[in-house]
C-alpha positions as CSV (number, residue, x, y, z in Angstrom):
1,X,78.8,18.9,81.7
2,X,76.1,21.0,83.8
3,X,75.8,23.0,80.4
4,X,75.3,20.0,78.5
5,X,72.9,18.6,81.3
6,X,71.3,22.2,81.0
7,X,70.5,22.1,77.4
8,X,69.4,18.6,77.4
9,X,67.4,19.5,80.5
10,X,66.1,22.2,78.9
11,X,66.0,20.2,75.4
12,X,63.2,17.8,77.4
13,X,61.3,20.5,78.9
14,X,61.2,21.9,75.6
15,X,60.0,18.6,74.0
16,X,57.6,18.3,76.6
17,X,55.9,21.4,76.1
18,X,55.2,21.3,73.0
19,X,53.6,17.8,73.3
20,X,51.4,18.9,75.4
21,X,50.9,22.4,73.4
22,X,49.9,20.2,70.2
23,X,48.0,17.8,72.2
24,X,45.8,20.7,73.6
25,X,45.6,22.5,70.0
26,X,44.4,18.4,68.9
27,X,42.0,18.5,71.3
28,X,40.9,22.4,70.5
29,X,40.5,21.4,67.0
30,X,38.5,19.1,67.4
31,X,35.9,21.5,69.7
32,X,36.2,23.5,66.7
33,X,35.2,20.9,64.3
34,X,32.5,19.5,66.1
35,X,31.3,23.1,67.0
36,X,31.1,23.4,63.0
37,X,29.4,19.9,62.4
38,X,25.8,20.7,60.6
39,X,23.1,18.5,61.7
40,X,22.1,16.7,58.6
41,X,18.9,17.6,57.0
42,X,15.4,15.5,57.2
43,X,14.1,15.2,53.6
44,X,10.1,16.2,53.4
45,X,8.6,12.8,52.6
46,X,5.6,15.2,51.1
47,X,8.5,16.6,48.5
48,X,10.1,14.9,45.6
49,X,12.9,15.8,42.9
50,X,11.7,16.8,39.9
51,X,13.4,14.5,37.7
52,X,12.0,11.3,39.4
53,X,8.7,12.8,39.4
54,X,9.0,12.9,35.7
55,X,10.5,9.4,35.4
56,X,7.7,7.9,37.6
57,X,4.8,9.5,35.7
58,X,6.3,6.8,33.2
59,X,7.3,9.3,30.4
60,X,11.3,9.4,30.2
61,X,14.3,7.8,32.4
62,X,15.7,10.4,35.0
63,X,18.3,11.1,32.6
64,X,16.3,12.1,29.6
65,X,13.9,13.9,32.5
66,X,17.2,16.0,33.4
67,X,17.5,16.9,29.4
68,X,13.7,17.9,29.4
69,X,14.2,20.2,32.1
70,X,17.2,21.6,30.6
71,X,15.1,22.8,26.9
72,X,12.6,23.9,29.5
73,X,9.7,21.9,28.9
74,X,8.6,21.3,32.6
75,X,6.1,23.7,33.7
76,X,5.7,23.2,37.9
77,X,2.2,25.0,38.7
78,X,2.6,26.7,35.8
79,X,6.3,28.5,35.9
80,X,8.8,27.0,33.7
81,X,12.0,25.4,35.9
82,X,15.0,24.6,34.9
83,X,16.5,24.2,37.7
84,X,18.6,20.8,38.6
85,X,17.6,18.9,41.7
86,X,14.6,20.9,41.8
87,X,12.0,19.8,44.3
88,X,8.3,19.5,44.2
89,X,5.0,18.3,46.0
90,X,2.8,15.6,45.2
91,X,-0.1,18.0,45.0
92,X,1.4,20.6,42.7
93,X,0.8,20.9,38.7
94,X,3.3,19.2,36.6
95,X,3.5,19.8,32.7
96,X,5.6,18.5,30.0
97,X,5.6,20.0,26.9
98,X,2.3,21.2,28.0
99,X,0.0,17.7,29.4
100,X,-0.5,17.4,32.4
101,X,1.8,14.5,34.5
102,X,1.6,12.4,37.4
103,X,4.1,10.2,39.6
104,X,1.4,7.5,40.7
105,X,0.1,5.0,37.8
106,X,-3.4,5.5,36.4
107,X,-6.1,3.6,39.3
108,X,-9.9,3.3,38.8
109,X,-12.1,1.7,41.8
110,X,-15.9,1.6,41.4
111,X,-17.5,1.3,44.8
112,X,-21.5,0.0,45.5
113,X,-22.3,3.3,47.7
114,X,-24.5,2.5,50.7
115,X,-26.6,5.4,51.6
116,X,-25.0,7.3,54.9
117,X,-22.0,8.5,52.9
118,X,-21.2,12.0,52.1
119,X,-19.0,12.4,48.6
120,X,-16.6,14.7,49.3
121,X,-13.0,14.3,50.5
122,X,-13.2,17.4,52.7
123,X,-12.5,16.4,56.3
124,X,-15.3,17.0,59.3
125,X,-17.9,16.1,57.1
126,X,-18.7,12.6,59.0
127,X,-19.0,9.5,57.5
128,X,-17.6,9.8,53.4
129,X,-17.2,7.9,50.7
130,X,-13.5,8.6,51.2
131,X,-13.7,6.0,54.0
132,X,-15.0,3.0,52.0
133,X,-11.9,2.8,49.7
134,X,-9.4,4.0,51.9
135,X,-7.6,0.5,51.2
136,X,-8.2,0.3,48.0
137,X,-5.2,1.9,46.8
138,X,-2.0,4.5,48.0
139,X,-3.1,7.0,44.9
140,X,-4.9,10.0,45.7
141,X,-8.1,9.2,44.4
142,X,-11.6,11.2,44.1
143,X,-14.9,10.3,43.6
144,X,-16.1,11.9,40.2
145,X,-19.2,13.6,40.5
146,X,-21.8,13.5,43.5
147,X,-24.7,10.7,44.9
148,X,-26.1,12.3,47.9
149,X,-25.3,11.6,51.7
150,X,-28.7,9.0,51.0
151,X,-28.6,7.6,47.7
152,X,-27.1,4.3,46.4
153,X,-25.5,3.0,43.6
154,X,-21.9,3.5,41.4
155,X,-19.3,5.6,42.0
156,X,-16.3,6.0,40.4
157,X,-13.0,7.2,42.0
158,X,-9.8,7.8,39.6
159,X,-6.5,10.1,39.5
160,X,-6.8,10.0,36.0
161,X,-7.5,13.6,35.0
162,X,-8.8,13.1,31.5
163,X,-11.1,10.7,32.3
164,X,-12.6,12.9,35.1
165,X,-12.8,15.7,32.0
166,X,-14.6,13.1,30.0
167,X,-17.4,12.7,32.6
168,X,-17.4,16.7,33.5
169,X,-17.8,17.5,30.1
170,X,-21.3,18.9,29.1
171,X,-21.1,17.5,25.9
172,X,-19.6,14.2,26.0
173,X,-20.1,13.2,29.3
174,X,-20.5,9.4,30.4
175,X,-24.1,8.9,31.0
176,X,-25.2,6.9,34.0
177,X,-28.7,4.8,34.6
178,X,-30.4,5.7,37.8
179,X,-33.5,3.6,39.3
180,X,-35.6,6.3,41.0
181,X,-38.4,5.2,43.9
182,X,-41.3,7.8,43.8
183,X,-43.8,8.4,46.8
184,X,-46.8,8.3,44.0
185,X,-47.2,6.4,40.1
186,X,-45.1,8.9,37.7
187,X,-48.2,9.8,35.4
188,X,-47.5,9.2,31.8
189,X,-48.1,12.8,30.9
190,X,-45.3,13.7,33.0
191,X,-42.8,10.9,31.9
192,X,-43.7,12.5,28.3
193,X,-42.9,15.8,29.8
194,X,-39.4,14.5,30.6
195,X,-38.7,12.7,27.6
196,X,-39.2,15.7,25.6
197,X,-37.7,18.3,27.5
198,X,-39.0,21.3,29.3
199,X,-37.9,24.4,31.4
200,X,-37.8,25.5,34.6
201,X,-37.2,29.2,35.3
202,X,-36.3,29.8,31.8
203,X,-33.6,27.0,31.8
204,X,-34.1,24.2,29.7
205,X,-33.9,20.7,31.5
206,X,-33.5,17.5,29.8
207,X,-32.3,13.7,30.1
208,X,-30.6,11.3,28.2
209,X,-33.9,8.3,28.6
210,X,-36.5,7.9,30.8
211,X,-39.0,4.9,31.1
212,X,-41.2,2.8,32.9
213,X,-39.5,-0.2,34.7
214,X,-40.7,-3.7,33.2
215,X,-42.2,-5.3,35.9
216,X,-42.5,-3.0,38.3
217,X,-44.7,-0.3,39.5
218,X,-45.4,3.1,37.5
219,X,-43.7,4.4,40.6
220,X,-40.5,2.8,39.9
221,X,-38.8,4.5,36.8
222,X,-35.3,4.6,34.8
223,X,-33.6,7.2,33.7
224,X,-30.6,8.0,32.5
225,X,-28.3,11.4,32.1
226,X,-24.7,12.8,31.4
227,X,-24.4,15.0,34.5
228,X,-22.0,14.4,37.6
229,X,-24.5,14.9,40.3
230,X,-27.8,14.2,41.0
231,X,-29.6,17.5,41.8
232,X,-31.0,17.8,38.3
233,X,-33.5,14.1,39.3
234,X,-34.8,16.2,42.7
235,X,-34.8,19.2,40.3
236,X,-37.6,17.2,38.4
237,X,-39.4,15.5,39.9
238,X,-40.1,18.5,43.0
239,X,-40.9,20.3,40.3
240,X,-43.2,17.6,39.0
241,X,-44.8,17.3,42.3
242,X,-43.3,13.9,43.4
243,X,-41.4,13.0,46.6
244,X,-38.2,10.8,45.8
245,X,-38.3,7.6,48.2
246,X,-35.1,6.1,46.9
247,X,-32.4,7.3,44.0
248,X,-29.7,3.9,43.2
249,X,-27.1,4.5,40.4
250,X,-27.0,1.1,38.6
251,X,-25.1,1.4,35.7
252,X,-21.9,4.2,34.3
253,X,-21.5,3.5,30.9
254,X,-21.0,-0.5,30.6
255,X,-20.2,-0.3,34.3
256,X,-22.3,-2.3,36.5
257,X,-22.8,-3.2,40.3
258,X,-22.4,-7.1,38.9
259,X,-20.1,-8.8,41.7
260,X,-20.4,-5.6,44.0
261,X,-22.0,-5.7,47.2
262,X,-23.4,-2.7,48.9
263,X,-20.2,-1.0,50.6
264,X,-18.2,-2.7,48.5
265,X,-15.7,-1.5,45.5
266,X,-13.2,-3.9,42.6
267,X,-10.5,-2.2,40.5
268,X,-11.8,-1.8,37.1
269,X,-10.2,-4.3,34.6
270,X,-7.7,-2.7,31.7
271,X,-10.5,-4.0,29.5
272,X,-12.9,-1.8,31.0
273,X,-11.2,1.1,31.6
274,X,-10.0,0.9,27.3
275,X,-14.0,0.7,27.2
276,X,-14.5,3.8,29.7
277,X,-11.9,5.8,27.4
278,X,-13.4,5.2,24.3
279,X,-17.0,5.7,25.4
């Protein structure tokens, strides 16, 4: 009986320990586990997968993105990946099959400068251009080409890198119309001069037009060229001998300031941006 009582006594104390043995070990596992437990990982809102990159420029589904990856026709700042789930920034260089892509549609906004404005998108450079169409659109615009801190007029801002080469381009660029305010009447000797070309320093300068204003003044003059800055009208006219009161871009290619207010910008219409392509 006490033998019986023993074992059973011992049976329980048995029993008991090794509840308690595997509710400690529970409870040690789980320190262990949580011990192991990686934080999860913030994704970089500045970084996206490749394959949705590709599929956002608008050129192929994710799927067919993956494929194009595979045959190696992605070039990321020029090295070829082939790598699944790659990542990559917004600002890096994107190829496929050799053309330049991008993940953001096509956007053109013409803002009315007001003078005051520096064009540039560098930071602690003051007031910019930058500034006026900050709401016009979440694409990483630029302005292409320059009007100085102090003139006026047209300015185009896209993300659309071959129209940016069709204005940079020496040879075909889009030619825009200036009005330029003199401090004295352009004589007609030098506004013959201009028309036909001359140099300065040995380097040849020349414009697309230049003329008289109807209507106005002989101080008042148009003229028109194919470069992206302005430098070459101070070029000129310093050269001439004339003090520029006031330089206004009024017209790039069949863009005008129509509907525009000073300050202001508009979205170009798909009817003229086909036009801006074509010129």
């Amino acid at each position: 009986m006490s033998k019986n009582q023993d074992g059973r006594g011992k049976g329980k104390a048995s029993g008991k320990k090794n509840k308690r043995s595997n509710a400690k070990g529970f409870s040690e596992n789980n320190r262990f586990s949580k011990k192991k437990t990686q934080p999860k990982k913030t994704s970089n809102p500045d970084e996206i997968r490749l394959n949705k990159y590709i599929a956002n420029s608008g050129i192929c589904s994710r799927r067919e993105a993956d494929e194009n990856i595979a045959l190696g026709l992605i070039t990321v700042n020029g090295k070829v990946i082939v790598e699944m789930g790659y990542k990559v920034k917004l600002g890096d260089e994107v190829k496929f099959d050799g053309r330049r892509i991008s993940p953001e549609p096509n956007v053109y906004v013409l803002l009315n400068k007001p003078k005051g404005f520096a064009t540039t998108t560098a930071e602690g450079k003051g007031r910019t251009v930058m500034d006026l169409v900050a709401n016009a659109t979440n694409a990483k615009i630029k302005p292409i080409g320059r009007l100085g801190r102090n003139s006026l007029g047209l300015l185009l801002f896209t993300n659309d890198d071959k129209v940016v080469q069709k204005f940079t381009n020496s040879k075909t660029g889009v030619e825009r119309l200036f009005q330029v305010e003199l401090d004295k009447n352009l004589k007609f000797e030098d506004l013959k001069k201009v028309q036909e070309g001359f140099k300065i320093d040995g380097k040849l300068i020349t414009v697309e037009e230049i003329s008289y204003i109807q209507g106005e003044s002989k101080n008042k003059i148009g003229i028109k060229i194919k470069n992206t800055g302005n430098t070459i009208l101070r070029t000129i006219f310093e050269y001439l001998k004339y003090d520029i009161v006031k330089i206004d871009c009024v017209a790039i290619g069949h863009l005008t300031k129509k509907d525009i207010p000073r300050g202001h910008w508009k979205h170009l219409t798909t009817q003229e941006v086909n036009t801006l392509k074509m010129l």
